[in-house]
C-alpha positions as CSV (number, residue, x, y, z in Angstrom):
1,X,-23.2,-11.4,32.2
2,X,-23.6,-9.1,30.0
3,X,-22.0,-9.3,26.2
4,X,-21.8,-6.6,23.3
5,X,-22.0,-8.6,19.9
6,X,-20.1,-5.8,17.5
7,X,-18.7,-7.9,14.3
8,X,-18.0,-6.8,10.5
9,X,-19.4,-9.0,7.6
10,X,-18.3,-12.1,6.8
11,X,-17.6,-10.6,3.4
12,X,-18.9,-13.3,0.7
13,X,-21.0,-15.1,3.3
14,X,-23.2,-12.8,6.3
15,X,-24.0,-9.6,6.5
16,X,-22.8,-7.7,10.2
17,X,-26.4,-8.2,10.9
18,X,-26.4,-12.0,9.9
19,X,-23.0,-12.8,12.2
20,X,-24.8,-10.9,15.3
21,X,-27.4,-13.5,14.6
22,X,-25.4,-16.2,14.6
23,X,-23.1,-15.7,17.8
24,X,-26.5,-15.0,19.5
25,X,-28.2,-18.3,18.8
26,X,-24.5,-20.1,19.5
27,X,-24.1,-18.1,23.0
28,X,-27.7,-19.7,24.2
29,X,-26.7,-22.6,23.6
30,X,-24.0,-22.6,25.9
31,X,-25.3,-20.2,28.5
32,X,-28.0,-17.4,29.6
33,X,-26.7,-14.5,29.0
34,X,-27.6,-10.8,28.4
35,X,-26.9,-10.2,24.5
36,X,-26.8,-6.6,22.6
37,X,-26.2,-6.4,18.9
38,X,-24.4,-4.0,17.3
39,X,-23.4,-4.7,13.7
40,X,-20.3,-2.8,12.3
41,X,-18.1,-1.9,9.2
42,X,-15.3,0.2,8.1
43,X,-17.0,1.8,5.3
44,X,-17.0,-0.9,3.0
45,X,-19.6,-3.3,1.8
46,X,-22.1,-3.4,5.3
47,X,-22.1,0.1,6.2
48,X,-25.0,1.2,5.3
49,X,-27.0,-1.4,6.8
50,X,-24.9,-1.3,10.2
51,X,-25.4,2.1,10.7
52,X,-29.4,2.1,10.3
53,X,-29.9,-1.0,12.6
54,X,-27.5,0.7,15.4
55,X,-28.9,3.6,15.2
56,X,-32.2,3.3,13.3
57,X,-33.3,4.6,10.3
58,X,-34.4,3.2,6.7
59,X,-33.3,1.9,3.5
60,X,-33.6,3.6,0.6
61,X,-33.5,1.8,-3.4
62,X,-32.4,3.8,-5.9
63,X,-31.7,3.1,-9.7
64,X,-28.2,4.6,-11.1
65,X,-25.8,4.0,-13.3
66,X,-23.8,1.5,-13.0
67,X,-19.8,1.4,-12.6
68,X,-20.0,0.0,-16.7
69,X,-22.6,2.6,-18.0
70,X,-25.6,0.0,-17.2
71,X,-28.9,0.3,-14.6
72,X,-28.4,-0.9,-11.7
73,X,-30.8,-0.5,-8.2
74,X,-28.6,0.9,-5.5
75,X,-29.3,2.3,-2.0
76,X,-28.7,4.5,0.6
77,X,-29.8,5.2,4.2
78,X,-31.1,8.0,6.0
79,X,-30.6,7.2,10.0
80,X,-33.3,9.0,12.1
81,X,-31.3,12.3,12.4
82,X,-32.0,12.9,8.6
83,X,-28.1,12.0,8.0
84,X,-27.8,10.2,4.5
85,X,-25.3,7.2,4.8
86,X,-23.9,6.0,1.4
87,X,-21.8,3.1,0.1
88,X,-20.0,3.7,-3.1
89,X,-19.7,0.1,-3.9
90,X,-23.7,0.1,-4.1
91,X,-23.5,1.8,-7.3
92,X,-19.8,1.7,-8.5
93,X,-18.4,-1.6,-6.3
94,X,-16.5,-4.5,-7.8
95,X,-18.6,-7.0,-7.1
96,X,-21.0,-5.2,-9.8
97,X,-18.5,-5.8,-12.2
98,X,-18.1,-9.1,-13.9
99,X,-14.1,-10.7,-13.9
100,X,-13.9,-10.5,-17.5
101,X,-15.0,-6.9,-17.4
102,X,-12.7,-5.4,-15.3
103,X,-11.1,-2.7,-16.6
104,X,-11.1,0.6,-14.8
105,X,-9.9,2.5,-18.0
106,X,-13.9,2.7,-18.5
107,X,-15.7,1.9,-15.1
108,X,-17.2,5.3,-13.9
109,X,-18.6,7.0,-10.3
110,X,-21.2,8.6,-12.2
111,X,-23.1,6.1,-9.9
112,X,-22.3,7.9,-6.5
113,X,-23.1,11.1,-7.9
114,X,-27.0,10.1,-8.5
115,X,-27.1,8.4,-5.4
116,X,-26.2,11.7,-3.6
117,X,-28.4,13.7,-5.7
118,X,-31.2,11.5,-4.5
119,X,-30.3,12.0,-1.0
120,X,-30.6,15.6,-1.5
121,X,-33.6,15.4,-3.0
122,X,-34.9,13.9,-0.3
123,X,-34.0,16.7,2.0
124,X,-30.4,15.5,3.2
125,X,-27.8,17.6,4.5
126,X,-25.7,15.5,6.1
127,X,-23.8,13.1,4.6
128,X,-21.4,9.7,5.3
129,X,-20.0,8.3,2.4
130,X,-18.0,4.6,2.7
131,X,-15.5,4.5,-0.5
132,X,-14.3,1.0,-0.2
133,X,-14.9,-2.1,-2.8
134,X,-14.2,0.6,-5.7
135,X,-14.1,-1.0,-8.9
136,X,-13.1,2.6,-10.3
137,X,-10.3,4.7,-11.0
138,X,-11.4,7.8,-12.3
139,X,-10.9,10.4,-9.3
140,X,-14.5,11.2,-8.8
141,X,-14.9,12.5,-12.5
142,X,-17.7,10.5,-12.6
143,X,-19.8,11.5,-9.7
144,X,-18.7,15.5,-10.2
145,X,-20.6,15.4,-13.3
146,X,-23.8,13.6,-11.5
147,X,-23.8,16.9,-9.5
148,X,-23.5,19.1,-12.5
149,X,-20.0,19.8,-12.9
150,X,-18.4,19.8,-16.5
151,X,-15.1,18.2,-17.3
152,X,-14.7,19.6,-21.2
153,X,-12.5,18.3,-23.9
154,X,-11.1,20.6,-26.5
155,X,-14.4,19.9,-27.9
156,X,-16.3,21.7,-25.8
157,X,-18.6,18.5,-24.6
158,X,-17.8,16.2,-21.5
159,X,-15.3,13.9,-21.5
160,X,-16.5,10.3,-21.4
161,X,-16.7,8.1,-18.4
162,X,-13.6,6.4,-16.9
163,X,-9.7,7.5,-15.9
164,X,-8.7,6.1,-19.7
165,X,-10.7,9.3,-20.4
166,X,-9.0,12.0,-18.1
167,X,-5.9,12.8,-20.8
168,X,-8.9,14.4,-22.7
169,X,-9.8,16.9,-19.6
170,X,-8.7,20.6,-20.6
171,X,-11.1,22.8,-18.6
172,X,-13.3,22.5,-15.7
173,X,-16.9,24.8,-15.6
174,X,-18.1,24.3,-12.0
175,X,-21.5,27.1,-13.0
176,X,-24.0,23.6,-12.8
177,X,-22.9,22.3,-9.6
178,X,-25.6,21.5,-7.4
179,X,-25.7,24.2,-5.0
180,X,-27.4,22.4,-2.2
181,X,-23.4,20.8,-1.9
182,X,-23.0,24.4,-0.4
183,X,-25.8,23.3,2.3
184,X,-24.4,20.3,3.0
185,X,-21.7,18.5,5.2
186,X,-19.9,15.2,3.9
187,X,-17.9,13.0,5.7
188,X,-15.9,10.2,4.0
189,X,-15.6,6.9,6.1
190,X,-11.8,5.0,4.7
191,X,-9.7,3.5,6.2
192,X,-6.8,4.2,3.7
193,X,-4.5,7.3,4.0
194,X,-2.8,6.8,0.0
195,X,-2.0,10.6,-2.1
196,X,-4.0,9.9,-5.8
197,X,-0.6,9.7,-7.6
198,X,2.8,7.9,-7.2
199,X,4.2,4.7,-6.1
200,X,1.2,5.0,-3.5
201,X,-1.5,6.5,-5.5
202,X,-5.0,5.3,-6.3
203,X,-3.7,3.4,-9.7
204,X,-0.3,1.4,-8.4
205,X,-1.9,0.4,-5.1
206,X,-5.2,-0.7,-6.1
207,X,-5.4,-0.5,-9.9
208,X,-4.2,-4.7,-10.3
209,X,-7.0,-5.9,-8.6
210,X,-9.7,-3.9,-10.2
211,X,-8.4,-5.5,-13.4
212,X,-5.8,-2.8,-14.6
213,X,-2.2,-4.4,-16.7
214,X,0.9,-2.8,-15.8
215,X,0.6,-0.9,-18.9
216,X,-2.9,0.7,-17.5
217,X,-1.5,1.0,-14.6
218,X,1.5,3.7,-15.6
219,X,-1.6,5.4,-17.9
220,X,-4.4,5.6,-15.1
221,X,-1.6,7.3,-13.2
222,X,-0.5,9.5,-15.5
223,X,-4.1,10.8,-16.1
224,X,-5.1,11.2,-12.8
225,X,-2.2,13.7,-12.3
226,X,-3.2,15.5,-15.8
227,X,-6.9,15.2,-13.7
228,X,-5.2,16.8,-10.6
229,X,-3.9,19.5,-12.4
230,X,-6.9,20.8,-14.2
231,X,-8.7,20.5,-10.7
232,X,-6.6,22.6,-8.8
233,X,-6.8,25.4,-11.7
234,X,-10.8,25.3,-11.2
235,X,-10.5,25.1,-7.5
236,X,-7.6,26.8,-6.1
237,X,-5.7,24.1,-4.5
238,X,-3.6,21.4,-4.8
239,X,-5.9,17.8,-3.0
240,X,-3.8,15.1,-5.0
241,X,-1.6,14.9,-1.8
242,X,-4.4,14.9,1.0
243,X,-4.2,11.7,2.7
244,X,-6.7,9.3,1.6
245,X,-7.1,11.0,-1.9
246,X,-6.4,7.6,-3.5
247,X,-8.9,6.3,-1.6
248,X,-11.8,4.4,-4.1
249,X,-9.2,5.0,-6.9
250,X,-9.2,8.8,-6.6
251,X,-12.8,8.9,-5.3
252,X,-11.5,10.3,-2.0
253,X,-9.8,13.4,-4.1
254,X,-12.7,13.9,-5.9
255,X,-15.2,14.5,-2.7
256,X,-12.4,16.6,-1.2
257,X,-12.0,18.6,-4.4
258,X,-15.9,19.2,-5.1
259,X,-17.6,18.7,-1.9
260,X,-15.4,19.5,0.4
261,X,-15.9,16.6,2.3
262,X,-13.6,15.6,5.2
263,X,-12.1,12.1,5.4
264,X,-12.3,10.1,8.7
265,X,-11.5,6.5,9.6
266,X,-14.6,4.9,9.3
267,X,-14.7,2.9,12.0
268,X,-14.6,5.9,14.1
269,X,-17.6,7.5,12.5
270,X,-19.4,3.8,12.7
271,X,-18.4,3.5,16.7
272,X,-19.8,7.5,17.3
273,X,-22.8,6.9,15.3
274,X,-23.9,3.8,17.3
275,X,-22.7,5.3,21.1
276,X,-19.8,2.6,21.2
277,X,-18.5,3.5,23.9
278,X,-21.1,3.8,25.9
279,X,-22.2,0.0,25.1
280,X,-18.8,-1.3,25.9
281,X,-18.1,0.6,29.1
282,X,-21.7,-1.6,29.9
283,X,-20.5,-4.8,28.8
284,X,-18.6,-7.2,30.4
285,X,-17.3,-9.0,27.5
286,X,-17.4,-7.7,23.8
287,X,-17.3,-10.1,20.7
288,X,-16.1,-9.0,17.4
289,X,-14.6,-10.7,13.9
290,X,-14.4,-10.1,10.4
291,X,-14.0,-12.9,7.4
292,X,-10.3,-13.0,7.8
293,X,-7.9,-11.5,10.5
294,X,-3.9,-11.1,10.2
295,X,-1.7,-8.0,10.8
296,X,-3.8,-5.4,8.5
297,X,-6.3,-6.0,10.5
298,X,-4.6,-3.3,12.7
299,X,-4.5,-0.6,10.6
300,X,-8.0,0.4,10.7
301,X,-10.4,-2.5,10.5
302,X,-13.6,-3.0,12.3
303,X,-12.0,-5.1,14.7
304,X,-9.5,-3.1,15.8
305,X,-11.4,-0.1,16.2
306,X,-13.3,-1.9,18.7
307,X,-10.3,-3.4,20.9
308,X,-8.6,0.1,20.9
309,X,-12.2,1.2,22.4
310,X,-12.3,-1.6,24.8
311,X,-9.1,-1.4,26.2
312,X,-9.4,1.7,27.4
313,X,-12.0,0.4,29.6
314,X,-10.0,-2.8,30.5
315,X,-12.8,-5.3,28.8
316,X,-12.2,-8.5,27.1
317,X,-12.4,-8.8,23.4
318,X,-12.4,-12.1,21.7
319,X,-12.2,-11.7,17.7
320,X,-13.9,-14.8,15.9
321,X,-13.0,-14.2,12.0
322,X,-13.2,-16.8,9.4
323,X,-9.7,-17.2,9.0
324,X,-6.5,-15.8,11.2
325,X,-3.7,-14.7,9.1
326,X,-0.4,-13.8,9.0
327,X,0.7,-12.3,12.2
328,X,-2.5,-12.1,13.7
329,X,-1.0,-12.0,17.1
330,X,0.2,-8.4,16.6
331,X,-3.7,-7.7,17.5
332,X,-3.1,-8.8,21.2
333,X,-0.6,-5.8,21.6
334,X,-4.4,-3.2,20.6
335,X,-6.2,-4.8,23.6
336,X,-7.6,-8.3,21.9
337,X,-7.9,-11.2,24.5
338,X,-8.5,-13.8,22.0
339,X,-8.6,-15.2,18.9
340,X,-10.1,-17.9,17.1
341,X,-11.3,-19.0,13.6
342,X,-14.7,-20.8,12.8
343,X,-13.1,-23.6,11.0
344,X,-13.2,-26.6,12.9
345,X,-12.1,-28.9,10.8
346,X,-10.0,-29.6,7.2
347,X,-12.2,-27.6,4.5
348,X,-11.8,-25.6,0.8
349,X,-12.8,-21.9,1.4
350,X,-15.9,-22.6,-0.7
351,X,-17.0,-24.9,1.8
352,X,-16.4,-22.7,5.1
353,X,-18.1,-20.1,3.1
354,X,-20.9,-22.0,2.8
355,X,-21.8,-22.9,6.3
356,X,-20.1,-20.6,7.9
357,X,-23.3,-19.3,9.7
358,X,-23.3,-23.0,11.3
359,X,-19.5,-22.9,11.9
360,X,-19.9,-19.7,13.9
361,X,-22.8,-20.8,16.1
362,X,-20.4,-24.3,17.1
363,X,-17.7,-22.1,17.7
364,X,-18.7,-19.5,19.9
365,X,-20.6,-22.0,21.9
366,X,-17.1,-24.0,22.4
367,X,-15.5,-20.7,23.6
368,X,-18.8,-19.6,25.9
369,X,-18.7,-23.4,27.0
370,X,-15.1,-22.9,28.2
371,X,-15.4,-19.1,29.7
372,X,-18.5,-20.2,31.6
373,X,-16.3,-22.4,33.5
374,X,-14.6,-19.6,35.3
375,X,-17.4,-17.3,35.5
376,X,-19.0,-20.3,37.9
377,X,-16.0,-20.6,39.7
């Protein structure tokens, strides 16, 4: 038997890498089988470090500023095709951000933009950028002006970092720009198809949870079309509508805009880079999961991705996440078999977080206990 291991982090607890681990040492337990390891992600948090183990490559540390102004040590990848592979939230996430902090009026991509210029400098071309765990809302301004691009005030100086800043925007001088962007291909890996502005724009979707009041909310908003504006009189064209503009509060626009990057599902990209397909239509049974599974899970997750892929070549696909959600069954209808959680008993979150590298070795070695049974007979 042979079985394809291809699970997203455990976000909070394992790495993609650290879950692969796990299922193997709980499936040999239970039986002998033939185990490959394929560690996944969407674009978010993970992606970096699922693309270089599945299709080899290095790690790269970097220090850039951070999404509040400070130091921090970020990192990119270059896989062994020279292609650079970035994650935003390494220099502008949430998780960088402290809870009483939060407050995307002043948090700043200015982060991404040095992390790209070091990938250039190292001879990149070719670039995949994961925008999700934004803890900004400034459109990109940020990361433009890494890569040399001035957004002036009436002033004449740049404006300062963050989308509270973008009213002060009244020109755009692109002289600066790095031209090795002209050199250079960038795709965006989201898995969100929101315009920058409106009801289901960058700062009403996901401006709450990255700290913003309702008041910053209707402001953030407001700037980022005064932002949009000015853009489209440097550049020629209108991006604020582009799906997945809003993605990474506006980050999304702002590649579009200045690199003229192209935004794909980033599971997709994930799945091409490490020959998917290939490894499924090998397998006989594929394992995937996430930290929690309900009915989003559909609409572009890891997971899914994966049992749209298998179905098409009529494999199994058991989903083992740390929680199942609301309507969780609506996964059966994209080709998932199964689906179980790795809580086996009454416990806080905290807890299951805690062991949940334990929880998912018991588990899968219940479920490969059970399936054994019918291979044998």
């Amino acid at each position: 038997m042979k079985i394809l291991l291809a699970p997203d982090s455990f976000k909070g607890s394992l790495s993609s890498k650290d879950v692969c681990n796990a299922l193997k040492e709980g499936i040999k337990r239970a039986i002998d089988a033939e185990i490959l390891e394929v560690p996944i992600a969407d674009g978010g948090e993970g992606t970096v470090e699922a693309m270089v183990v599945s299709a080899g490559g290095r790690i790269i540390g970097v220090d850039v500023t951070g999404p509040l102004g400070e130091r921090v040590r970020a990192y990119y990848g270059i896989l062994n095709d020279g292609t650079a592979v970035i994650e935003m939230a390494a220099s502008s996430g949430l998780y960088l951000v402290p809870e009483d902090k939060r407050n995307p009026l002043f948090t700043t991509t200015y982060g991404v933009g040095e992390v790209i210029k070091a990938a250039l400098d190292n001879g990149c071309r070719n670039f995949i950028i994961g925008v999700g765990g934004s803890s900004t809302n400034d459109g990109g301004a940020g990361m433009a002006q890494a890569l040399g691009v001035k957004l002036l005030s009436k002033d004449g100086n740049n404006i300062q970092y963050g989308g509270g800043n973008l009213d002060k925007l009244v020109s755009i001088d692109l002289t600066n720009i790095d031209k090795r962007i002209y050199e250079s291909k960038f795709t965006v890996a989201s898995d969100v198809d929101n315009p920058l502005c409106g009801e289901r724009g960058a700062s009403y979707v996901y401006g709450p949870q990255k700290g913003a009041t309702p008041e910053m909310v209707d402001l953030l908003d407001k700037n980022l079309r005064h932002y949009a504006d000015i853009v489209e009189k440097a550049i020629g064209k209108d991006m604020s509508e582009y799906p997945g503009a809003g993605a990474a509060g506006g980050l999304g626009f702002g590649l579009m805009a200045f690199l003229n990057a192209n935004l794909r599902p980033g599971i997709e990209i994930v799945m091409e880079v490490a020959k998917m397909e290939e490894k499924i239509k090998s397998s006989d049974i594929v394992i995937t999961g996430e930290g929690n599974t309900d009915y989003q899970t559909a609409f572009g997750k890891a997971p899914a991705g994966i049992a749209k892929l298998a179905k098409k070549y009529q494999k199994p696909v058991i989903i083992l996440s740390g929680g199942l959600g609301r309507n969780y069954k609506d996964l059966y209808k994209i080709g998932v078999t199964s689906l179980f959680s790795i809580v086996d008993r009454p416990m806080t979150l905290k807890d299951a977080m805690i062991n949940t590298e334990e929880l998912i070795k018991n588990r899968i070695e219940d479920i490969m206990r059970t399936l054994i049974v019918f291979v044998q007979s």
